[in-house]
C-alpha positions in Angstrom: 0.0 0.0 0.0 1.5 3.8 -0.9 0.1 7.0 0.7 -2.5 7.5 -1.7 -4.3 3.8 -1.2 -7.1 3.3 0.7 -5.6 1.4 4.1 -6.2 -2.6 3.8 -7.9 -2.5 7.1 -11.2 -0.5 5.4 -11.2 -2.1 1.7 -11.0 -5.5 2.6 -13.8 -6.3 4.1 -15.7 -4.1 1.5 -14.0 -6.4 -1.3 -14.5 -9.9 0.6 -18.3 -8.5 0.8 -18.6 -7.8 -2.9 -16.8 -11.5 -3.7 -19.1 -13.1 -1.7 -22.0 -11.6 -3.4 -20.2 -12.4 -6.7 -19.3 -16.1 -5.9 -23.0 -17.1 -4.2 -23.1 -20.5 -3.0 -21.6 -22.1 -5.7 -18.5 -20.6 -6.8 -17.1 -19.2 -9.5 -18.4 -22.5 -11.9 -16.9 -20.8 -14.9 -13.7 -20.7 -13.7 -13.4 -24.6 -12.4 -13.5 -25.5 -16.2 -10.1 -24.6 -16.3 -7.2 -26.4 -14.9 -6.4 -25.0 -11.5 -2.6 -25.6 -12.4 -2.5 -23.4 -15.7 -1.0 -20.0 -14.9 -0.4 -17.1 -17.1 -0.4 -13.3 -17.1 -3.2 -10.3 -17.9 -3.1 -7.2 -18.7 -5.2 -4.5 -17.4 -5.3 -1.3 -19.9 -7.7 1.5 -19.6 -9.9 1.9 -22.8 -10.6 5.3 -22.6 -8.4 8.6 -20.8 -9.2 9.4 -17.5 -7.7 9.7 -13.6 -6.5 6.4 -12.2 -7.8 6.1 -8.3 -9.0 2.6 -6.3 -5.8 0.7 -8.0 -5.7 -1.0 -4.7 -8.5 -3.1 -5.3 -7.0 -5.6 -7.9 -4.5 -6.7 -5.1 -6.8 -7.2 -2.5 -9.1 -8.7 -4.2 -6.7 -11.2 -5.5 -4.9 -12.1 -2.6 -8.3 -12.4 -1.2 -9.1 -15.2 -3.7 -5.3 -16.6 -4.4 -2.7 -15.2 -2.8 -0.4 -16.6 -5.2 -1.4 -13.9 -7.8 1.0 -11.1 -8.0 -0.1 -7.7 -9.4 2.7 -5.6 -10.8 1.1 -1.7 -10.7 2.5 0.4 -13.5 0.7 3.6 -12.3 0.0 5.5 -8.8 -3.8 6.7 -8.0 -3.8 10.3 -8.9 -2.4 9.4 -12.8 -3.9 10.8 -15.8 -4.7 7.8 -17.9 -4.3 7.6 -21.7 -6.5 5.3 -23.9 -4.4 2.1 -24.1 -2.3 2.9 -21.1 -1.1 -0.2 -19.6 -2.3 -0.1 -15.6 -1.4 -3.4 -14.3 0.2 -6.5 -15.3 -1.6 -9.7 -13.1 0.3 -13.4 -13.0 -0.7 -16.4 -11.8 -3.6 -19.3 -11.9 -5.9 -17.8 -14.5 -8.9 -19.7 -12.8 -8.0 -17.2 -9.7 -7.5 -13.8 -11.9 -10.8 -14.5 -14.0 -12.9 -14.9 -10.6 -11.4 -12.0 -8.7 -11.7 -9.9 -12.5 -15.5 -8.4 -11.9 -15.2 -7.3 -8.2 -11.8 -5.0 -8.6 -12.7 -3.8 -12.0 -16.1 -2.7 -10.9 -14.3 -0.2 -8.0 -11.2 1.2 -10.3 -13.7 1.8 -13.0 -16.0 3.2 -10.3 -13.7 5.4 -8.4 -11.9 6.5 -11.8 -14.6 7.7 -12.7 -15.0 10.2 -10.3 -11.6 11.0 -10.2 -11.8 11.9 -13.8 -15.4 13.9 -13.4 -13.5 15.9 -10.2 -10.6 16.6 -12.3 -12.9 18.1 -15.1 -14.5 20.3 -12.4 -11.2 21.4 -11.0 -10.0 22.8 -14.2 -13.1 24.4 -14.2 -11.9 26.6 -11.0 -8.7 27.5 -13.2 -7.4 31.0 -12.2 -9.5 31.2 -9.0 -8.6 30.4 -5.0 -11.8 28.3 -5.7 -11.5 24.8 -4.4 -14.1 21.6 -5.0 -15.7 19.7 -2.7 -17.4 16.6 -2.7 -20.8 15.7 -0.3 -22.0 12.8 1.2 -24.2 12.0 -1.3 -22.3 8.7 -1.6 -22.2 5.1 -2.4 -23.7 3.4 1.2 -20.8 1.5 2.2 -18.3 3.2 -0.1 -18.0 6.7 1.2 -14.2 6.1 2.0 -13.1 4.7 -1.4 -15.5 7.2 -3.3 -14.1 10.0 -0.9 -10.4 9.3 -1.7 -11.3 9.3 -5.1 -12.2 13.0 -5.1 -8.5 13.9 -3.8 -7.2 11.9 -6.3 -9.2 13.8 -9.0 -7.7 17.6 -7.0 -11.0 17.7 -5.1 -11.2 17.9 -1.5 -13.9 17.0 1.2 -16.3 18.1 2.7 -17.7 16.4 6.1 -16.8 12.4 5.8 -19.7 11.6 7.7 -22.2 13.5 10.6 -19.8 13.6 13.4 -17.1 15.8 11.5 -18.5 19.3 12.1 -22.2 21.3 12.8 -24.2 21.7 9.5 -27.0 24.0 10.1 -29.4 23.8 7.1 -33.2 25.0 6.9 -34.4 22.5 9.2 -32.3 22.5 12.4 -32.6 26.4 11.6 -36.8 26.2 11.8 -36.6 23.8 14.4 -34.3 26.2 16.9 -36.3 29.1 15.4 -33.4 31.4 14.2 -29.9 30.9 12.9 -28.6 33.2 16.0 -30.3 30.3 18.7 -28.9 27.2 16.5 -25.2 28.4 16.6 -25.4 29.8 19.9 -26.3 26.3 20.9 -23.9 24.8 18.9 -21.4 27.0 20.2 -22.4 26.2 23.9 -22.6 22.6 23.5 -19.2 22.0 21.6 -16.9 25.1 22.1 -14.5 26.4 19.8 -12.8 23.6 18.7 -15.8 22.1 16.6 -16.8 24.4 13.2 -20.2 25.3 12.1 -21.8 25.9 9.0 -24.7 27.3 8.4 -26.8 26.9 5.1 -28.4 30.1 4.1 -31.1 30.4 1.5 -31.1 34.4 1.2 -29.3 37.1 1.9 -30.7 38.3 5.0 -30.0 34.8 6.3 -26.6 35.4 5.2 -26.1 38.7 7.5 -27.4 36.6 10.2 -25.1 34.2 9.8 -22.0 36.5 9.7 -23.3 38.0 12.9 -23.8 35.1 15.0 -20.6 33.8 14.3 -20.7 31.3 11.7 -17.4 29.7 10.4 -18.6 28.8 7.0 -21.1 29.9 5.0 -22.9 28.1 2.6 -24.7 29.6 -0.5 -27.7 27.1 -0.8 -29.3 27.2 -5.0 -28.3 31.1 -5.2 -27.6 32.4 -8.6 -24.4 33.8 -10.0 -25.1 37.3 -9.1 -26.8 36.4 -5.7 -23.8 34.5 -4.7 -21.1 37.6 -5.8 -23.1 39.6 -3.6 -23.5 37.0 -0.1 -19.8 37.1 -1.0 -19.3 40.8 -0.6 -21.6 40.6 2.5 -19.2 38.2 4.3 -16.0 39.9 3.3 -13.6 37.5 4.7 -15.2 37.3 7.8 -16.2 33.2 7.7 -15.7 31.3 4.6 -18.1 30.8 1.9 -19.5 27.6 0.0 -21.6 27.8 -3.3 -24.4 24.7 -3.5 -27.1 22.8 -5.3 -27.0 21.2 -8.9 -23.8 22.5 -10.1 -22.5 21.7 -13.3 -19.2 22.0 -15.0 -20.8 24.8 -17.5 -21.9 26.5 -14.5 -18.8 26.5 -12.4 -16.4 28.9 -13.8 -18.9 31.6 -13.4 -19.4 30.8 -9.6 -15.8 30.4 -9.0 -15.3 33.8 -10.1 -17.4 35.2 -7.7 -14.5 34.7 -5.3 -16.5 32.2 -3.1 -14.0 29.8 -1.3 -15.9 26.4 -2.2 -18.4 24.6 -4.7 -19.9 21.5 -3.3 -20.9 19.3 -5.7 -22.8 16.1 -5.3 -22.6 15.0 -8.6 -19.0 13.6 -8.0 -19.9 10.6 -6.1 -23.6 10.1 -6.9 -23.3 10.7 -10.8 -20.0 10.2 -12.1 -19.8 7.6 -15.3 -16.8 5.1 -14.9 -14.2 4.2 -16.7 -13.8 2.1 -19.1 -10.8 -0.3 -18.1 -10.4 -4.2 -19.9 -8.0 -7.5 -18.7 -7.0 -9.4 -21.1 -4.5 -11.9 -22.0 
């Protein structure tokens, strides 16, 4: 495993999950036509350009079913993929490779996908302080390998999960009744040391926010022009977050509004994959 690979401790019992499905009760019967002794190499090449991330699946996977394959990786997560780029070279019983294929393929294609769709969205930001984030509109059981994904595409992240940070949006704020009670609460309940974000809908919500205290700001389905302006209302004073179905036409015009963030939950919840092949 290198810096950039989901720890073993997290993917493996995602992948040993998604074999079982794969192999049922029966097995792999496919793969017990062949003779369990005949070894040989395949080659994984991606079919299409993209951002390499989840590489770390073939590995696992395989030592999962045969730890007697061994993967040579010719590329780091984080790579810009050509068409025909070769990825990774496999050896060993080809009974083993061709069971453990589906379930790795099915998370590099998944997670290069939205490496490549984040990458798209960063260039978008080109020339701005603007930086990407992803949501947690992800993948139940996936979050971390979709997550690390993101970085690998020049995205960062937002909250992994609830327990990261306060997110005040429009109904904590109508069940304390203002945006002022909310973050006071917050503020009582977990000190300095936690941040808070507030979701704001208009602008008046916006000078609230600033007021009370907020640390972030978030921009919730305000246009262009709405959006330059909460910016100017906050002037440095808590950072700011653009929000709700963005899309890469739209994003250079937000980024130039000098807002700190985009949040866009496309990344993980809508991203095409890759198109990667293993062949002999």
């Amino acid at each position: 495993m290198t810096s950039n690979q989901l720890p073993r401790l997290i993917a493996e019992p995602l992948l040993r999950t998604a074999l079982g499905e794969d192999l049922g009760m029966a097995g792999d019967l496919t793969a017990r036509l062949l003779d369990p002794k005949k070894t040989g190499k395949a080659f994984l090449r991606a079919r299409q350009s993209g951002v390499l991330s989840g590489i770390e699946a073939a590995a696992i996977t395989c030592n999962l079913v045969d730890m007697s394959i061994t993967i040579d990786e010719k590329h780091p997560n984080g790579h810009a993929l050509e068409k025909d780029d070769l990825v990774a070279v496999l050896e060993g019983p080809l009974a083993s490779i061709f069971t453990a294929e589906r379930t790795f393929l099915n998370i590099i294609q998944r997670m290069s996908g939205i490496a490549t769709s984040t990458s798209d969205f960063v260039r978008a930001t080109h020339a701005t302080h603007c930086r990407i984030l992803c949501t947690r509109k992800t993948t139940p059981g996936l979050r971390a390998w979709e997550k690390q994904a993101v970085r690998h595409g020049g995205g960062i992240n937002h909250r992994f999960g609830l327990s990261d940070g306060v997110m005040l949006k429009d109904n904590h704020i109508a069940a304390h009744g203002s945006i002022t009670v909310a973050l006071a609460e917050a503020r009582k309940i977990y000190g300095p040391m936690v941040k808070i974000e507030v979701e704001c809908d208009h602008h008046d919500q916006v000078a609230e926010a600033v007021h009370a205290g907020a640390d972030v700001i978030m921009f919730d389905n305000m246009n262009v022009e709405q959006v330059a302006k909460a910016v100017l209302m906050v002037n440095g004073r808590a950072a700011t977050e653009a929000s709700g179905n963005m899309t890469l036409e739209m994003v250079p015009k937000f980024a130039a509004t000098g807002v700190d963030y985009i949040s866009v939950g496309r990344l993980t919840h809508s991203s095409p994959s890759i198109d990667l092949g293993l062949d002999l």
